[in-house]
N, C-alpha and C positions, 0 to 999 in steps of 0.2 A: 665375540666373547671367548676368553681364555679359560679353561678350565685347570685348576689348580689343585693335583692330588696329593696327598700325603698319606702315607699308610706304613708303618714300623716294617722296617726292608725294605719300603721301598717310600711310600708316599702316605702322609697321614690322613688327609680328609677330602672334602672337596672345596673350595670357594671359589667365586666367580666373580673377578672383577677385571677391568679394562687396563692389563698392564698387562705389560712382558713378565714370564713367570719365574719368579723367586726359587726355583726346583732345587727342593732338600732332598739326595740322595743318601742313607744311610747305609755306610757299607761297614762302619765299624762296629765295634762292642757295644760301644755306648748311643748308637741309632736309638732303638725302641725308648731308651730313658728322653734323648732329644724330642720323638715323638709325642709322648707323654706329656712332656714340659708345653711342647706349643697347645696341645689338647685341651691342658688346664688351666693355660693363657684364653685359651678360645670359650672354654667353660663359663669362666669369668666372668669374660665381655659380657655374654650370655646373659647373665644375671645381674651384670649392673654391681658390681663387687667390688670397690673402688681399691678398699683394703686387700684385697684376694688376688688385682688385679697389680699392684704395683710389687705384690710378693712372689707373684707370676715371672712379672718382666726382672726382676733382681736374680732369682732361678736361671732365667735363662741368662743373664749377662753373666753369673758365674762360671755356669755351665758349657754355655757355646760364644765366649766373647769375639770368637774369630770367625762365626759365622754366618756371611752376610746372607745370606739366604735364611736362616732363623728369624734374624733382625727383621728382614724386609718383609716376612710374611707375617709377622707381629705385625708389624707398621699397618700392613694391607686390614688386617681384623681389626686394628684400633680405629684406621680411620671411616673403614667400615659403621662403626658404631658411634662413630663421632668422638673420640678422643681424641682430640687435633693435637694437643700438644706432645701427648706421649707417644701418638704414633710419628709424629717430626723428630721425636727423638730417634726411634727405632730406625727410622728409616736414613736420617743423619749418621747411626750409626752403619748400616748395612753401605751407605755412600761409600765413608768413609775408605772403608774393605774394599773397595773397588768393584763397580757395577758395571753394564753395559750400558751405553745410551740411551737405549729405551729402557732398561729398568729406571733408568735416573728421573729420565722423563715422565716414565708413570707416575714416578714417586710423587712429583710434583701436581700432576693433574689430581691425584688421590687423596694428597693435601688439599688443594683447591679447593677439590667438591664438598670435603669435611668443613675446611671452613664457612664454604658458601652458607653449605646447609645450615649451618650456628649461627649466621647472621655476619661471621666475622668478613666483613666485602673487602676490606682491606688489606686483610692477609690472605685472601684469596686469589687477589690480582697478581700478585708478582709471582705465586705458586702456577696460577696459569700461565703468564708469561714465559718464566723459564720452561716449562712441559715444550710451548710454540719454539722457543730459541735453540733448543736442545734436538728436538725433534718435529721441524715443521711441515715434516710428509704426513702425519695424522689428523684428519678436518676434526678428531673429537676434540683435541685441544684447541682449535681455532674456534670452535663453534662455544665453547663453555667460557670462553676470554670474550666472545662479540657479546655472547646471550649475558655475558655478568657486567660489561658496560653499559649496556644499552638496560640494565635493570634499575643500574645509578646513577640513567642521564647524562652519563659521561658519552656523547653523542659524537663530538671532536674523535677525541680517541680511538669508538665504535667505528664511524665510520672508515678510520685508518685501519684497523684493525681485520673487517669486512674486506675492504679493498687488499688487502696482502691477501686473505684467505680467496677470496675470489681470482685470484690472478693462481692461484693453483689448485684450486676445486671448482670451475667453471661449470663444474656436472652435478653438483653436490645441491640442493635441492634444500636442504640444512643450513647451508649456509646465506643460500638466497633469501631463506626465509627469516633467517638472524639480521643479515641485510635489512630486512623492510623492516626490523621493527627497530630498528637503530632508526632509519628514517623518519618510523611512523613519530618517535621519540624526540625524534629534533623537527617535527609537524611538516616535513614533505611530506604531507598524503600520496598526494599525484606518484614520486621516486617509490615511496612504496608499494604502493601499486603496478606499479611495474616492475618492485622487486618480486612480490607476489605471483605476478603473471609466471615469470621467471619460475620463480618456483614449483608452480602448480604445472606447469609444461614437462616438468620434470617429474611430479609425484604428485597428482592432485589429490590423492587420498592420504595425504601423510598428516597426521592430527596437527604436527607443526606449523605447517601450510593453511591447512583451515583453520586453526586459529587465528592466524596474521591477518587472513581475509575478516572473521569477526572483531578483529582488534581495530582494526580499518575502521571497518563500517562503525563501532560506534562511536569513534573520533569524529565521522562525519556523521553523527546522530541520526541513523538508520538500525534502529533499535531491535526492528522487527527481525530485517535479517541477520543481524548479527544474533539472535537467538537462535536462529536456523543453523547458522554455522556453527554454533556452540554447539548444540543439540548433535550436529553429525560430527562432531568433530568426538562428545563422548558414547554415539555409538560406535566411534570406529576403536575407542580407546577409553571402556567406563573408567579404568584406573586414574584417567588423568585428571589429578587435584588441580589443576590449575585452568583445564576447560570448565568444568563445574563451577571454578570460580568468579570465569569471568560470564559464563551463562547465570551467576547469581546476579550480577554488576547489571547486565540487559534486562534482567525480569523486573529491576529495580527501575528501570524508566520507562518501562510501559504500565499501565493502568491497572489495578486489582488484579495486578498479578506475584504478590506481597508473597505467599504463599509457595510459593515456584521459587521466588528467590529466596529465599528461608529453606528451602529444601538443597536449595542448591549450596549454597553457604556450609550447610551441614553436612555434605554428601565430601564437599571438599575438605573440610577438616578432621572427618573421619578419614580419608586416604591421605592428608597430609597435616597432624596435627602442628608443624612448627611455625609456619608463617601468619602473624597477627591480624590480618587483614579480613580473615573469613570469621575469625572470631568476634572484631568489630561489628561487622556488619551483621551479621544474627544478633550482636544486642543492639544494634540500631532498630533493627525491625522489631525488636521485642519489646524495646523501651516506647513505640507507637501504638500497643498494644494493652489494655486495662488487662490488669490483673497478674499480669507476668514481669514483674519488675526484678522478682528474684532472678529471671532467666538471664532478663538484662544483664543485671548486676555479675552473675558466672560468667557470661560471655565477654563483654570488659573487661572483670579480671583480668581473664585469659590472656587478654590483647596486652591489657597494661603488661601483664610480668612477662609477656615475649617480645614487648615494644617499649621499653621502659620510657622513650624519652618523646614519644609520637603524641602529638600536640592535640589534634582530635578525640584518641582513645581516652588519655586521658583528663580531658574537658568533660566528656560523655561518660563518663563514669563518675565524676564528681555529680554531675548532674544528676544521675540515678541514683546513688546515693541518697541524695535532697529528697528526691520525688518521694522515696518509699521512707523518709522519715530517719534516715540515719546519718543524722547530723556530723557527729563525730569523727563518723572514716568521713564524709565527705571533706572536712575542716583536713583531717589529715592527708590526704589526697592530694587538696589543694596546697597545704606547704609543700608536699614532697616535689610537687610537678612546679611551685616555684623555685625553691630551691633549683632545680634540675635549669629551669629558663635563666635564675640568673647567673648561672655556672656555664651559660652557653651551651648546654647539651641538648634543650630541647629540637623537636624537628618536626616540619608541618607533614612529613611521610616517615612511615617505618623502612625497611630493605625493600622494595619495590617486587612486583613480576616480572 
């Protein structure tokens, strides 16, 4: 972790993100105004100020057009906050001015994960790409290129991708573990498994690793321990949205244990409201339930407008709809999500784990 100060004379604040650091040294007159400016660019973000935010970024383009260090740490808060496009800009510009390789490279992995997180996987791949071509001594961009194919089933690619990264992080315990799920993905259980082994040799406690081993096991429909591993996987890490999630997925195919998995569904989208999938399934479990159709009905929502084009979500919410008597959205529902299949856009998965 980099830490990135900035403070009027010298450095204005703090932020922490996985690049080479953008360092704004202010030695002239006009320093404390430059600081100022990024201050109330970061203010913004802050609030979600779309208007405040692009009056922000114009300020500073008048002000510091020639300084790539302003630029790039713009870039850094925009993509921080999910701004993909304006901070591609910023950072496009700060290029421009001439950067180092690894800032170039960050720039890109920084991009990446903005996109990831929006769902955008497309513009996400070639951002992680160039971060590996640019800079392929760093296993975090090897690791966020396996873990984002192997989320799209691009399992070919994954696997090539694993095999470069593994031919120069052989110690990397991360990557082993992106390894097995790229396998687990293309159904070598068995390879997995042994990429696993691999892994856990190297860090058996790393939440990464125990999930792979739970992700295993309920491919091979071992339900029970794959709760086990979930379960330690967010003692060792309650933050993680995505062990929660799939400790929801396991409590789902064991017996009146409805409850457990509704807890956990909810646990996950409180620590990571963006991915549709945990929304889904809390109105699956609700829509099973008398008297809780409204909850249903929220939780579909949800899924629908984060998963606009995902074939189940929106079936199961027509459905609910029906159940509790609301003909109309249901009627509406259902052209929309035709409309959407005969324009080729529907899909039997949202952005995948």
């Amino acid at each position: 972790m980099i830490e990135f100060r900035f403070r009027p004379g010298r450095h204005l604040r703090t932020a922490s993100v996985f690049l080479a650091p953008f360092f704004i040294f202010f030695a002239q007159s006009g320093d404390a105004n430059l600081a100022a400016r990024l201050q109330a660019l970061h203010s913004a973000i802050q609030a979600r100020d779309l208007q405040s935010i692009e009056q922000q970024r114009k300020e500073l383009l008048r002000s510091a057009p020639q300084n790539r260090e302003a630029h790039g740490t713009a870039g850094q808060y925009l993509a921080d906050a999910r701004y993909c496009a304006a901070a591609k800009e910023e950072f496009e510009i700060a290029m421009s001015l001439g950067v180092s390789e690894a800032q170039q490279a960050g720039s890109h992995y920084l991009l990446g994960q903005c996109y990831e997180r929006v769902s955008q996987v497309a513009e996400a791949d070639p951002e992680y790409r160039q971060a590996v071509n640019i800079n392929p001594g760093q296993e975090k961009f090897h690791f966020a290129l396996i873990s984002l194919l192997a989320s799209q089933w691009e399992t070919g690619l994954g696997e090539d991708a694993a095999r470069a990264a593994l031919a120069r992080f052989p110690a990397s315990a991360r990557i082993w573990a992106a390894a097995g799920l790229v396998e687990l993905k293309n159904g070598s259980f068995q390879s997995a498994l042994e990429d696993w082994r691999h892994a856990s040799a190297l860090q058996p406690d790393l939440p990464l690793v125990v999930k792979l081993l739970g992700r295993i096991q309920m491919s091979l429909s071992r339900y029970d321990e794959a709760v086990q591993n979930f379960t330690k996987a967010v003692k060792l890490d309650p933050s993680d949205a995505q062990a929660w999630f799939f400790a929801g997925l396991a409590y789902l195919k064991i017996d009146n244990e409805g409850d457990r998995a509704l807890d956990a569904f909810l646990r996950a989208i409180e620590l990571n409201p963006g991915p549709a999938e945990g929304y889904y399934w809390a109105g699956s479990i609700y829509m099973q339930r008398k008297h809780q159709s409204r909850q249903a009905i929220h939780y579909l929502e949800q899924a629908v407008s984060r998963a606009p084009a995902w074939g189940p979500a929106n079936q199961l919410l027509i459905q609910a709809y029906r159940s509790s008597g609301q003909d109309e959205k249901a009627a509406a529902a259902a052209r929309k999500f035709r409309t959407l299949n005969l324009q080729g856009h529907a899909a039997s998965e949202p952005v995948l784990h």
